[in-house]
Backbone as CSV, one residue per row, in Angstrom:
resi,resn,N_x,N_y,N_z,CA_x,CA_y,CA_z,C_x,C_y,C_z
1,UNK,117.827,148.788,-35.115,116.523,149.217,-35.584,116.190,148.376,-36.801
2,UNK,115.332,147.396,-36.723,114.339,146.586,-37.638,113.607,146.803,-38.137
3,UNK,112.668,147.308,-39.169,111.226,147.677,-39.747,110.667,146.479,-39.470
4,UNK,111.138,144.796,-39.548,110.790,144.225,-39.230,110.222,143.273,-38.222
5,UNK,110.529,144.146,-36.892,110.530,143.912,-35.544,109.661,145.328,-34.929
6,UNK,109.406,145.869,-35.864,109.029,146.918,-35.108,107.295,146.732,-36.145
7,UNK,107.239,146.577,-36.721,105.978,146.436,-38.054,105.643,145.698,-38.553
8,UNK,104.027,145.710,-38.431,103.463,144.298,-38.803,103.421,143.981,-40.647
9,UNK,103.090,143.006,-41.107,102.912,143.376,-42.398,102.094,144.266,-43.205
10,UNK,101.068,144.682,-42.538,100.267,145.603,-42.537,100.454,147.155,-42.907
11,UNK,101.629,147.261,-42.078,102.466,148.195,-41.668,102.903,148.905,-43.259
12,UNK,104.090,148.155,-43.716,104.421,148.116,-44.922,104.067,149.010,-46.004
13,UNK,102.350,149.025,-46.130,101.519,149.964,-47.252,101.922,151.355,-46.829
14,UNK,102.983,151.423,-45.930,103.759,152.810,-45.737,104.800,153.105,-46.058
15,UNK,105.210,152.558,-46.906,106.481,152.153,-46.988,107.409,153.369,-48.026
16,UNK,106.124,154.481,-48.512,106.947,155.825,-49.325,107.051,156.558,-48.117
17,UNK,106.948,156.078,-46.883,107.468,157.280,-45.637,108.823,157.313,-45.647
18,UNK,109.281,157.764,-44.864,110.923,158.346,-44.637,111.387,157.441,-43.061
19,UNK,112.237,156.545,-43.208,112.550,155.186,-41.723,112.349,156.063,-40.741
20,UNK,112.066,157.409,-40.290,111.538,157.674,-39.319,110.160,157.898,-39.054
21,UNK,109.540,158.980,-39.951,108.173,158.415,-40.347,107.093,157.507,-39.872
22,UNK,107.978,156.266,-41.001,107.363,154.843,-40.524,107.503,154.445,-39.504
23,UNK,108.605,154.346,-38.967,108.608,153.730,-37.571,107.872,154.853,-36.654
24,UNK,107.553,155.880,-36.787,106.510,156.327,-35.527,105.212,156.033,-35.831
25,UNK,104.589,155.699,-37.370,103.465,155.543,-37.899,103.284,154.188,-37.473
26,UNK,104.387,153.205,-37.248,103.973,151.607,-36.772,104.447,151.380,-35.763
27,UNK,105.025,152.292,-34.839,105.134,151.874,-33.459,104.212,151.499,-32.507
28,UNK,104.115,150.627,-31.656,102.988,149.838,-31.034,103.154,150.030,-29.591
29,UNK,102.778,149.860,-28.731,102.857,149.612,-27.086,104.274,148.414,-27.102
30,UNK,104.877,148.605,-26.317,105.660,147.592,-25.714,105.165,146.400,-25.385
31,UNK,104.345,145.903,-24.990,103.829,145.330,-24.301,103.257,144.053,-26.259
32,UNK,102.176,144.975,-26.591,101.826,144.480,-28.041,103.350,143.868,-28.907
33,UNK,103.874,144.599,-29.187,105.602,144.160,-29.851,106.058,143.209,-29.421
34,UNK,105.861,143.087,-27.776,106.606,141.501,-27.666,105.756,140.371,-27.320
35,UNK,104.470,140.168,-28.207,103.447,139.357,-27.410,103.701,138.623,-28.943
36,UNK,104.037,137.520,-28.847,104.535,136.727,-29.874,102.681,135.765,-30.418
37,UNK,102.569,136.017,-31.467,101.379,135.523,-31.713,101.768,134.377,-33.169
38,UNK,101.260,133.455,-33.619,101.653,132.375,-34.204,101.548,133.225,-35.674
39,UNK,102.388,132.812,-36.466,102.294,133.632,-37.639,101.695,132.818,-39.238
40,UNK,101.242,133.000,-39.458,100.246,132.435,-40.803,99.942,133.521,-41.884
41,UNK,100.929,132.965,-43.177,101.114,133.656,-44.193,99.704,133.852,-45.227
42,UNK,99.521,134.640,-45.453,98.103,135.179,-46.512,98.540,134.260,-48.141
43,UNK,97.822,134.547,-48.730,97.220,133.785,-49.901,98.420,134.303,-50.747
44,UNK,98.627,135.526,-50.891,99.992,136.403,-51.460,100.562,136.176,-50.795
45,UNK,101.244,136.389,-49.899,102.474,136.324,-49.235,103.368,134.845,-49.598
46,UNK,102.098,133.856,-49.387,102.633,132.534,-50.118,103.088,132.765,-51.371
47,UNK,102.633,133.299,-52.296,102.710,133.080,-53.556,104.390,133.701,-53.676
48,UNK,104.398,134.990,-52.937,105.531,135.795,-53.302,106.969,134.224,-52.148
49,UNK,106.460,133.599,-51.492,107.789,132.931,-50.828,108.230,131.791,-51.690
50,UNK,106.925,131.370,-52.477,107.524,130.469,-53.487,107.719,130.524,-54.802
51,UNK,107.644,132.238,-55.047,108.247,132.813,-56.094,109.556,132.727,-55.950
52,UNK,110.147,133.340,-54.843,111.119,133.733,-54.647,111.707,132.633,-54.048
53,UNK,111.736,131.337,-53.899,112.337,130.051,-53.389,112.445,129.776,-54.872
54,UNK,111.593,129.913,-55.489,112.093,129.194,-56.562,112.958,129.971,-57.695
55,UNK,113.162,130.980,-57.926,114.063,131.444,-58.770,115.492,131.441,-57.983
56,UNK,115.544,131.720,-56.612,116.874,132.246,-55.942,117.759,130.911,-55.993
57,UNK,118.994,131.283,-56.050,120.057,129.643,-56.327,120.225,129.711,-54.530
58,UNK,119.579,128.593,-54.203,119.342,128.435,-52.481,120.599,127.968,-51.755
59,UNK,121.223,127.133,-52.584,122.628,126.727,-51.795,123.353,128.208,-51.499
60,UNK,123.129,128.640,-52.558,124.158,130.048,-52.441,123.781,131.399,-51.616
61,UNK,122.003,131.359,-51.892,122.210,132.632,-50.717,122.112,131.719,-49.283
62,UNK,121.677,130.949,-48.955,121.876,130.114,-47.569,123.297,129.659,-47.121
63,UNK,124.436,129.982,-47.792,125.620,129.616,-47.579,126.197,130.935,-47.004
64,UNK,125.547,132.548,-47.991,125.825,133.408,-47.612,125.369,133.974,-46.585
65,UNK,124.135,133.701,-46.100,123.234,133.869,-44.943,124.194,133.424,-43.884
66,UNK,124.381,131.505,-43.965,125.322,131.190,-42.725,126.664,132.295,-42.542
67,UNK,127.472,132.771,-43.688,128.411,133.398,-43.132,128.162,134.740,-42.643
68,UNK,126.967,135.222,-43.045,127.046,136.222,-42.077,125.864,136.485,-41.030
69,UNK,125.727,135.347,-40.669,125.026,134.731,-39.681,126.448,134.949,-38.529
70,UNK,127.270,134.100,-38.798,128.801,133.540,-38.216,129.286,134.927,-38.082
71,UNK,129.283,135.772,-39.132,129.883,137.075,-38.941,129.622,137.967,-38.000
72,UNK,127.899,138.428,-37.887,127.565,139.467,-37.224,127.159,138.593,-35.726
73,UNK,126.674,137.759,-35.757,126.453,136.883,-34.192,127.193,135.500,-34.006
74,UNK,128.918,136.343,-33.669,129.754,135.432,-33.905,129.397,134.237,-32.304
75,UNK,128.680,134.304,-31.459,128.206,133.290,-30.604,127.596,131.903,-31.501
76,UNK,127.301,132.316,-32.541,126.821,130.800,-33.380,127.225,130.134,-33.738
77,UNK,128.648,130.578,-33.494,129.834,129.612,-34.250,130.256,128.580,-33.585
78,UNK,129.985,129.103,-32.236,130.215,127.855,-30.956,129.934,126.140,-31.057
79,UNK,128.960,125.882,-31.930,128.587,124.359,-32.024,129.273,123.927,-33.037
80,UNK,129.759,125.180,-34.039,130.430,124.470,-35.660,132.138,124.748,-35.578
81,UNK,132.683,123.405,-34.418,134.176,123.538,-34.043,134.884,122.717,-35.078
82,UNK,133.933,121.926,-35.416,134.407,121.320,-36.722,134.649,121.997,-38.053
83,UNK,134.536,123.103,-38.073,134.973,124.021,-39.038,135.905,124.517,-39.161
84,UNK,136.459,124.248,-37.746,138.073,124.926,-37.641,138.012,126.369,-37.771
85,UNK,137.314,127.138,-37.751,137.014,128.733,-38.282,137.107,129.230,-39.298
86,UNK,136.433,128.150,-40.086,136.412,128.377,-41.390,135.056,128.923,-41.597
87,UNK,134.500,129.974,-42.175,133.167,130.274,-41.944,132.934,130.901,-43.145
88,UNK,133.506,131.250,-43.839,133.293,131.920,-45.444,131.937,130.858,-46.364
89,UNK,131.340,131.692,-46.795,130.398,130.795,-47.662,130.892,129.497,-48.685
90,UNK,132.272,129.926,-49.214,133.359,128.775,-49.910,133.009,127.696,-49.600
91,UNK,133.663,128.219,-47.840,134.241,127.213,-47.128,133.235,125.553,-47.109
92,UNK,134.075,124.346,-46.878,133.151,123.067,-47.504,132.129,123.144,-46.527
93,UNK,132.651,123.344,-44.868,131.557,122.920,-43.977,130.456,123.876,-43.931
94,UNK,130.813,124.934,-44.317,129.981,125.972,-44.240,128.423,125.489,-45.496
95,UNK,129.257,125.227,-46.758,128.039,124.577,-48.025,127.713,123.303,-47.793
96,UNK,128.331,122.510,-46.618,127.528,121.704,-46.042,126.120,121.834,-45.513
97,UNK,127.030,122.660,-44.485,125.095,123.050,-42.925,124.193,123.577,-44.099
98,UNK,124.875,124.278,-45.749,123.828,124.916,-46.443,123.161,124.038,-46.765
99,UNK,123.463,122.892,-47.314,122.836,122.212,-47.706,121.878,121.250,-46.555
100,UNK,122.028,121.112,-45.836,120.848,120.739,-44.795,119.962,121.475,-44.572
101,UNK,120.380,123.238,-44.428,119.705,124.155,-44.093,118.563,124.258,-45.434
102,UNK,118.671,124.296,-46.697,118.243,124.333,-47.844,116.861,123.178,-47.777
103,UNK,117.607,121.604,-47.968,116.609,120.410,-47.757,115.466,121.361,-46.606
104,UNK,115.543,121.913,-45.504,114.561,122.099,-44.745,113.560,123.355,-45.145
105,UNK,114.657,123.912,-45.492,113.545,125.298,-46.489,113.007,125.203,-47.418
106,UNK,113.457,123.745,-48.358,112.144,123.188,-49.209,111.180,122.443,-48.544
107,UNK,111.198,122.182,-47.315,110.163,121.058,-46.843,109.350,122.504,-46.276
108,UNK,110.045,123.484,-45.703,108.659,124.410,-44.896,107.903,125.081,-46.149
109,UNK,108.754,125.660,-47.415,108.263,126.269,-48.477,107.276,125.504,-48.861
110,UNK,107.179,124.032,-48.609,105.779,123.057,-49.312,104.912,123.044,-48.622
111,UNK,105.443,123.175,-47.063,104.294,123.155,-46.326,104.029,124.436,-45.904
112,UNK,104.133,125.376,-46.178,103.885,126.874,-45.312,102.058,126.671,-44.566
113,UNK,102.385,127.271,-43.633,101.267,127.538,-42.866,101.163,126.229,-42.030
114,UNK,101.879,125.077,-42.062,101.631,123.970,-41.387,103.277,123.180,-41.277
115,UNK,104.285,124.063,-40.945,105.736,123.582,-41.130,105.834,122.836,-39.839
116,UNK,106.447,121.633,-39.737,106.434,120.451,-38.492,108.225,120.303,-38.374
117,UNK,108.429,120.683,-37.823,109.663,120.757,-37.263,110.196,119.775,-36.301
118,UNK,109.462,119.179,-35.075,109.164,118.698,-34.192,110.726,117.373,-34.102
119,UNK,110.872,117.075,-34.620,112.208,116.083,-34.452,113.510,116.916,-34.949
120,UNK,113.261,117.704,-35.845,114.789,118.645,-36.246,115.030,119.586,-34.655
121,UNK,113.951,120.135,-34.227,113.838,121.168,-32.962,114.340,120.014,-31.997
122,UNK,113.995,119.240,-31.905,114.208,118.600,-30.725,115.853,117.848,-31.027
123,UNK,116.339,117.685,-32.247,117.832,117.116,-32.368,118.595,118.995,-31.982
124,UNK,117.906,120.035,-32.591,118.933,121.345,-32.738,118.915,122.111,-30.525
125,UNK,117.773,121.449,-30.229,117.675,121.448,-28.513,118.527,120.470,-27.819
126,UNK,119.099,119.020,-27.922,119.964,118.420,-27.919,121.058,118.997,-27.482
127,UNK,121.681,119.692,-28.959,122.753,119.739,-28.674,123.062,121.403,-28.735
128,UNK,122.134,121.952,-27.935,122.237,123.554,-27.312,122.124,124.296,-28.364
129,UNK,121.506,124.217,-29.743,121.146,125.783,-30.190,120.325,126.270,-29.284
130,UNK,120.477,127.939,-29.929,120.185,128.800,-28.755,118.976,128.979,-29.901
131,UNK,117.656,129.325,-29.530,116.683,129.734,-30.168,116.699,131.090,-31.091
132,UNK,117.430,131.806,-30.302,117.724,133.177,-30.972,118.201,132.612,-32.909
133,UNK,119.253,132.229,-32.272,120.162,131.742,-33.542,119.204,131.276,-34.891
134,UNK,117.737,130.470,-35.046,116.963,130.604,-35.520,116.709,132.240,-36.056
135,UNK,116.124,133.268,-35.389,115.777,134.464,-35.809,116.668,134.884,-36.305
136,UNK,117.910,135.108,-35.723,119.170,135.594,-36.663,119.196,135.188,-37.964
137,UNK,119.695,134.052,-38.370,119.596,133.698,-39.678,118.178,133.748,-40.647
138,UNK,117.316,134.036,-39.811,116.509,134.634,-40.792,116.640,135.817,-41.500
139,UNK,117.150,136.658,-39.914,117.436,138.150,-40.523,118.467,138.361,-41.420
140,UNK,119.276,137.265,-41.815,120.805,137.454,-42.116,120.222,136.830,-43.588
141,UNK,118.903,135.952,-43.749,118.802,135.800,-45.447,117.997,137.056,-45.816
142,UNK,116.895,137.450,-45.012,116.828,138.772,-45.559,117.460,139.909,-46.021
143,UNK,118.516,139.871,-45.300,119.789,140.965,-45.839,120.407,140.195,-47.472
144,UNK,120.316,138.815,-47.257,120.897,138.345,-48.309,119.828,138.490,-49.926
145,UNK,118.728,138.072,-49.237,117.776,138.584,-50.172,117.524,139.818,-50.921
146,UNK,117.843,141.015,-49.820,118.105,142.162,-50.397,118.838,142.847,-51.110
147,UNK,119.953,142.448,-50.963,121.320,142.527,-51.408,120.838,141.722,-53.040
148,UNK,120.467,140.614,-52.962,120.484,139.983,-54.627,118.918,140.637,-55.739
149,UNK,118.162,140.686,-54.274,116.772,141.466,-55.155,116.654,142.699,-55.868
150,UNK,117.633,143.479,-55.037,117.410,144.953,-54.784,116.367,145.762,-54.753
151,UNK,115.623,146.307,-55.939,114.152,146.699,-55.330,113.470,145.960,-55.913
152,UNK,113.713,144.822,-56.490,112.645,143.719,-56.809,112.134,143.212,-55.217
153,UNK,112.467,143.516,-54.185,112.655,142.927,-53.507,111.938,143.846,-52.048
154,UNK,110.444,143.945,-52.639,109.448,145.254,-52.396,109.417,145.148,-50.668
155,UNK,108.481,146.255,-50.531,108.692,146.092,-48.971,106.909,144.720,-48.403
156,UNK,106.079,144.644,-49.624,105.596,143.565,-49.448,106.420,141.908,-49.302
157,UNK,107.140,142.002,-50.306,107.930,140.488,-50.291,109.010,140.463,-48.986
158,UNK,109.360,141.725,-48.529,110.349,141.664,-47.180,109.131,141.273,-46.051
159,UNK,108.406,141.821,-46.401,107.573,141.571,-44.714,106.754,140.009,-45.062
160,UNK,106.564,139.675,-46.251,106.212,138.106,-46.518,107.371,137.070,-45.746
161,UNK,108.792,137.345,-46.470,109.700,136.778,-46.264,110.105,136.797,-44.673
162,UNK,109.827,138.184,-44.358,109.900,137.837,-42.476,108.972,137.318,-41.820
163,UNK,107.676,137.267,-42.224,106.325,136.071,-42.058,107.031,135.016,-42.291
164,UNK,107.836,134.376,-42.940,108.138,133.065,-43.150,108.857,132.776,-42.638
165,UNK,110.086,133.636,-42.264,111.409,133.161,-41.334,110.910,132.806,-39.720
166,UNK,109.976,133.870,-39.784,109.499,133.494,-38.278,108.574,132.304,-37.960
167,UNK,107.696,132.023,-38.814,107.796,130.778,-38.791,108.408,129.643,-39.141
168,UNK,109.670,129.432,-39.751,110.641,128.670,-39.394,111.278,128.761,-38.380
169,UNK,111.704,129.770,-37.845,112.374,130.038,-36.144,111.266,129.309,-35.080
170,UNK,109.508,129.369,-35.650,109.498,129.229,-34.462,108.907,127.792,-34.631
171,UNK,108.876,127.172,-35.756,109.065,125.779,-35.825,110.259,124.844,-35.317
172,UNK,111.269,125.445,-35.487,112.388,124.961,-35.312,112.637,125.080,-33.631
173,UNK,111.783,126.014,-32.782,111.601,126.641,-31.552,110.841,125.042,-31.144
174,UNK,110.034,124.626,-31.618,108.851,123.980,-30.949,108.554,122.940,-30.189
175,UNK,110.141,122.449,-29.924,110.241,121.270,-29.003,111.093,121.675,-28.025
176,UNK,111.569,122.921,-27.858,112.185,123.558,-26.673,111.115,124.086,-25.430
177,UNK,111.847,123.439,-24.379,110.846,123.736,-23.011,111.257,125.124,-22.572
């Protein structure tokens, strides 16, 4: 159960309900929930992603993201054999992929609303990421985000921040047939 899969940003201005509550107050048709529509962040929502890109130490929660990325959807680990199963945030290869992963979350954070992915998607289609694996690690910096924000870390800036992951997932999506 997601608030974020289940509720639009919209949704959110409900957010003194009780997680059951809300989720019957933003539950949608089936049909609406999985009709994937292109996502484009508001005037705030920007402001709050490059608030929060820019104070957070990015190597570090993106290192922690990958490990428990690796942790909870241990299928992702499959392409990183070169790690030997080393998957701890420490670990070198692990603050490696962070650091690639990072370089790209400053290039979408500059460009929000117009992130071009188009040659990274098409090298991460190559060599078999699974598209999912995109959404996961989004969900897995949001947890990380939460964890370091705590309630700085409002239920506006969560549903900004999942506006943004999803459009990195689905940039990173965009050269897959």
């Amino acid at each position: 159960w997601v608030w974020s899969e289940i509720c639009s940003a919209a949704d959110y201005k409900n957010a003194d309900k009780t997680p059951d509550q809300h989720q019957l107050s933003c539950a949608r048709s089936s049909s609406e929930r999985l009709t994937d529509k292109m996502v484009v962040l508001t005037k705030e929502e920007l402001s709050y992603i490059v608030e929060i890109w820019s104070q957070v130490d990015k190597k570090l929660i993106t290192a922690r993201a990958l490990e428990r990325v690796f942790a909870v959807y241990p299928w992702t680990t499959r392409l990183f054999s070169k790690l030997n199963g080393k998957f701890k945030a420490t670990d070198i290869g692990v603050q490696e992929h962070a650091a690639k992963v990072v370089s790209a979350l400053d290039i979408a954070v500059k460009n929000i609303n117009n992130i071009n992915f188009k040659q990274l998607s098409s090298d991460h289609q190559n060599i078999g990421v699974d598209t999912q694996n995109f959404k996961a690690l989004g969900q897995t910096f949001l947890v990380e985000l939460a964890l370091q924000y705590k309630l700085k870390f409002t239920p506006k800036k969560h549903a900004a921040a999942h506006k943004f992951f999803k459009q990195v997932a689905e940039a990173l999506s965009s050269s897959y047939h």
